[in-house]
C-alpha positions as CSV (number, residue, x, y, z in Angstrom):
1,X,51.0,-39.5,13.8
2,X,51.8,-43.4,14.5
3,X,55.6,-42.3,15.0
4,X,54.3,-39.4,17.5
5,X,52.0,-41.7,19.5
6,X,55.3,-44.4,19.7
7,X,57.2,-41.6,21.5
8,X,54.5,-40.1,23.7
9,X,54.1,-44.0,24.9
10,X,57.7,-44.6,25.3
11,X,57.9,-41.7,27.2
12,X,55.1,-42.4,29.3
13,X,56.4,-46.0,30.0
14,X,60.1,-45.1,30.5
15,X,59.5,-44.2,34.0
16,X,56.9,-46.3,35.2
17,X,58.7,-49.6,33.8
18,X,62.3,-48.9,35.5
19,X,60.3,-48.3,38.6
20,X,58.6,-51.2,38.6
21,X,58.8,-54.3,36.5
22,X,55.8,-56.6,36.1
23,X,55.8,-60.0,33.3
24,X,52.7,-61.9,32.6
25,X,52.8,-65.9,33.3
26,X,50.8,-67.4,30.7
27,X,50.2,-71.0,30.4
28,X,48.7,-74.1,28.1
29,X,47.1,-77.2,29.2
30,X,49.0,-79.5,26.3
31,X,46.7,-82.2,27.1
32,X,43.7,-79.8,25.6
33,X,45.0,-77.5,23.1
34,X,44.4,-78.0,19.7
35,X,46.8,-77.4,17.1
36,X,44.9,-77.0,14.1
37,X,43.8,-73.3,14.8
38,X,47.4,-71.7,14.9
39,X,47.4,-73.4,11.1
40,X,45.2,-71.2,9.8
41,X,46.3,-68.3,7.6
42,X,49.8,-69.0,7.9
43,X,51.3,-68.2,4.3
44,X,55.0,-69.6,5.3
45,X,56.3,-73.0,4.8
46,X,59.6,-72.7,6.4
47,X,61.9,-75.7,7.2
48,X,62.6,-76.5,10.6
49,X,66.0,-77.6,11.9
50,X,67.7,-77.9,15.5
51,X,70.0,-74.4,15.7
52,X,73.4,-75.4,16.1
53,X,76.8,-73.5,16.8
54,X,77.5,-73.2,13.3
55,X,73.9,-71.2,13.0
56,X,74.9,-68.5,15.0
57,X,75.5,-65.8,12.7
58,X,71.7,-66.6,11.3
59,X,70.8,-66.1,15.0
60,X,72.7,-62.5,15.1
61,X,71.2,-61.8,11.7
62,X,67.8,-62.6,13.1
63,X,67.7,-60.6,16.0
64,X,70.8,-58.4,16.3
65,X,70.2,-57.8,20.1
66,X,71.3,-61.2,20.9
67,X,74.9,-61.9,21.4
68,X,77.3,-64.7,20.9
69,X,77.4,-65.0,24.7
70,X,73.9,-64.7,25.7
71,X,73.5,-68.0,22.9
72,X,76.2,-69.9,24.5
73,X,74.5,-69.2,27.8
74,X,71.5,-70.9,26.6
75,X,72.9,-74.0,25.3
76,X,74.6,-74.5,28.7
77,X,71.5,-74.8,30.5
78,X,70.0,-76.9,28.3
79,X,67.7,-75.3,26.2
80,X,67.3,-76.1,22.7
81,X,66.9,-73.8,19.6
82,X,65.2,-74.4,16.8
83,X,64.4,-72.6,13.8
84,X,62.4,-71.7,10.3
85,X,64.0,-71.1,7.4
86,X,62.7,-69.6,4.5
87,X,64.4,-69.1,1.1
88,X,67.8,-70.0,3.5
89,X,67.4,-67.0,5.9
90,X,66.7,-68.0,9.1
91,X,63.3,-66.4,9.4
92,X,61.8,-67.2,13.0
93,X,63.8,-69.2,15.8
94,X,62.5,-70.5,19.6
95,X,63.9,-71.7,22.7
96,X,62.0,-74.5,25.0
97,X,63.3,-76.0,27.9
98,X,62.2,-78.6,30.2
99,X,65.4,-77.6,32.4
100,X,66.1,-74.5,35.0
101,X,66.6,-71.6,33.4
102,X,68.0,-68.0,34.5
103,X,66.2,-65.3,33.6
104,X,68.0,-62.1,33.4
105,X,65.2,-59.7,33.2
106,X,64.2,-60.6,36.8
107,X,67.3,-62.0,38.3
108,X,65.3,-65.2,38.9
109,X,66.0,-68.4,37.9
110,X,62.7,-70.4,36.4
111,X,62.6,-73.7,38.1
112,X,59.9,-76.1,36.2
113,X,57.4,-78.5,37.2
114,X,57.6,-82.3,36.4
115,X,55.7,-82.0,32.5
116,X,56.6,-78.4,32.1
117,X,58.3,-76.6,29.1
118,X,59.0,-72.7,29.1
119,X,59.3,-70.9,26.0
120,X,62.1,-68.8,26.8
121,X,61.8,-66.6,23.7
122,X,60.0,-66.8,20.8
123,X,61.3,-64.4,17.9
124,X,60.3,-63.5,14.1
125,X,63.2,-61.8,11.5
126,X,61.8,-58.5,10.9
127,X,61.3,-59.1,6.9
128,X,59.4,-62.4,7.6
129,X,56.4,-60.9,10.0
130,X,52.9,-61.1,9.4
131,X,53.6,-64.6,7.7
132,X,52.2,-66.9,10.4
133,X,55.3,-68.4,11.4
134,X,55.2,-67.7,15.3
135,X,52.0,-69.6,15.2
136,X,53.4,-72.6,13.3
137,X,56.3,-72.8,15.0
138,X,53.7,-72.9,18.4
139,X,51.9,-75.6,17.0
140,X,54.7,-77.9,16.0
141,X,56.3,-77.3,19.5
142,X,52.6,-78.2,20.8
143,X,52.7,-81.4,19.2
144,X,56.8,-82.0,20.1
145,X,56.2,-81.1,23.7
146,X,53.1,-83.5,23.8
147,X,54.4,-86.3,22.2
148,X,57.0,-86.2,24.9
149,X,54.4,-86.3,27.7
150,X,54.9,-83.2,28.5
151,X,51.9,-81.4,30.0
152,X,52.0,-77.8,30.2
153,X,53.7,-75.0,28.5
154,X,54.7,-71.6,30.1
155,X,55.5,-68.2,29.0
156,X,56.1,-64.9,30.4
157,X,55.4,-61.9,28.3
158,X,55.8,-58.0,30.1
159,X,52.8,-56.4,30.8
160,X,52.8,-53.6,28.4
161,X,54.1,-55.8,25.0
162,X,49.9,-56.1,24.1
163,X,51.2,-57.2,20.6
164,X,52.5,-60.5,22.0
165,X,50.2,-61.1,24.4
166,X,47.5,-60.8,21.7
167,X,49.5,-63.6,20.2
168,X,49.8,-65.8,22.7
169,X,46.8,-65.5,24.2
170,X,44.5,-65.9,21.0
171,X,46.4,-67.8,19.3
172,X,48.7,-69.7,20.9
173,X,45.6,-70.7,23.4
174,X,47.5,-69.7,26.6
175,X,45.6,-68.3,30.0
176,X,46.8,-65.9,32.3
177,X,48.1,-67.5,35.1
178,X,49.6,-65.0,37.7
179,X,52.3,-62.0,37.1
180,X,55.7,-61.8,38.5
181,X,57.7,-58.7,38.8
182,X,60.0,-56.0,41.6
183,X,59.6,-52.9,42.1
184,X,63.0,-51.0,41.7
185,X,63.9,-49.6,45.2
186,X,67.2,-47.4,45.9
187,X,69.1,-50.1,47.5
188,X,67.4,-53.5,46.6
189,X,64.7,-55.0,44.6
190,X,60.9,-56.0,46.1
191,X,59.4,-58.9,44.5
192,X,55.9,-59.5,44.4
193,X,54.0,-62.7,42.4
194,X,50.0,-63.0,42.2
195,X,48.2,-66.0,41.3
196,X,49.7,-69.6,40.9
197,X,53.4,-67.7,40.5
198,X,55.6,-67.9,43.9
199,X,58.8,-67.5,44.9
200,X,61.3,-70.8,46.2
201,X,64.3,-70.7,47.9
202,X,67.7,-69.0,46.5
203,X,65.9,-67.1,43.8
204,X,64.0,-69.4,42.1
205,X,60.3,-69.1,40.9
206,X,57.6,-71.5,40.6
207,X,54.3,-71.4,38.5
208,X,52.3,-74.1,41.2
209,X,50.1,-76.2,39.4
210,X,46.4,-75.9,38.1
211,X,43.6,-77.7,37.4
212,X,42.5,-78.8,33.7
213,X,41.3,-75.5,32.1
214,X,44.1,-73.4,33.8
215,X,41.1,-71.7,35.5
């Protein structure tokens, strides 16, 4: 039943999602959150490192949809990696960045705010779910990012993936900010933003600031 449901959906979304794309900008006030709470129930105690080149094929092994280039891209913007291992298997891995960063999925290029970090992705091996390690790995980067007087975080998170946004939302404490997205015309591409998202000049985009509360 669950694996006839899965296609029906798939089937339904197909469609709709090449015709139009829309991501959800979710944000934290670092200067409020509390890490505590994204502590609870984790059963993992994984040990965190900086990913380096010589990590790679744990990345690959982690998620096999990334590639050797797509890594390398990364690391020449800036962004860092870092990752959980458990038992020596590189069980979840993260990328922050305080630094402009491309992203492909809309062909815009994510230009931050003095204080801001963007989690560009945020991934979990597929034999290590349901272990709480996406919330630790939040909460240490939390406390990382804060310590460095940083003041917001950022995320974007597509519009039908409820699973993470159940995750980020309540428990990695982060309120909806605006969407961002095209819709997928014959011969070009029609953005649209809502809320605090906007578009800049030469295809960046902005996530303007808010006040305490995100509200």
């Amino acid at each position: 039943m669950r694996e006839t449901l899965g296609l029906w959906r798939a089937a339904w979304l197909s469609p709709r999602w090449w015709l139009r794309k829309e991501y959800r900008a979710l944000a934290t006030d670092l200067s409020v959150i509390e890490a505590a709470p994204l502590l609870r129930g984790a059963r993992a105690r994984p040990q965190w490192t900086i990913v380096g080149h010589t990590d790679i094929p744990a990345l690959l092994a982690a998620n096999p949809k990334l590639t050797v280039e797509e890594v390398r891209r990364r690391w020449g913007e800036g962004q860092q990696c870092v990752g959980g291992w458990v038992d020596g298997v590189l069980a979840h891995y993260r990328w922050d960045t305080t630094r402009r960063s491309y992203l492909p999925y809309l062909d815009l290029t994510f230009d931050p705010a003095p204080g801001d970090i963007l989690v560009w992705e945020a991934h979990t091996h597929r034999a290590y779910r349901g272990q709480g390690l996406h919330s630790l790995s939040t909460a240490r980067a939390f406390e990382e990012a804060r310590a460095a007087g940083l003041s917001r975080s950022i995320t974007f998170v597509a519009w039908w993936n409820k699973p993470a946004l159940r995750v980020v939302q309540g428990k990695g404490g982060r309120e909806p900010v605006g969407t961002v997205g095209y819709w997928q015309l014959p011969l070009r591409r029609r953005y649209f933003t809502t809320g605090a998202v906007r578009l800049g000049p030469k295809g960046t985009l902005l996530v303007a600031g808010l006040s305490r509360g995100l509200a």
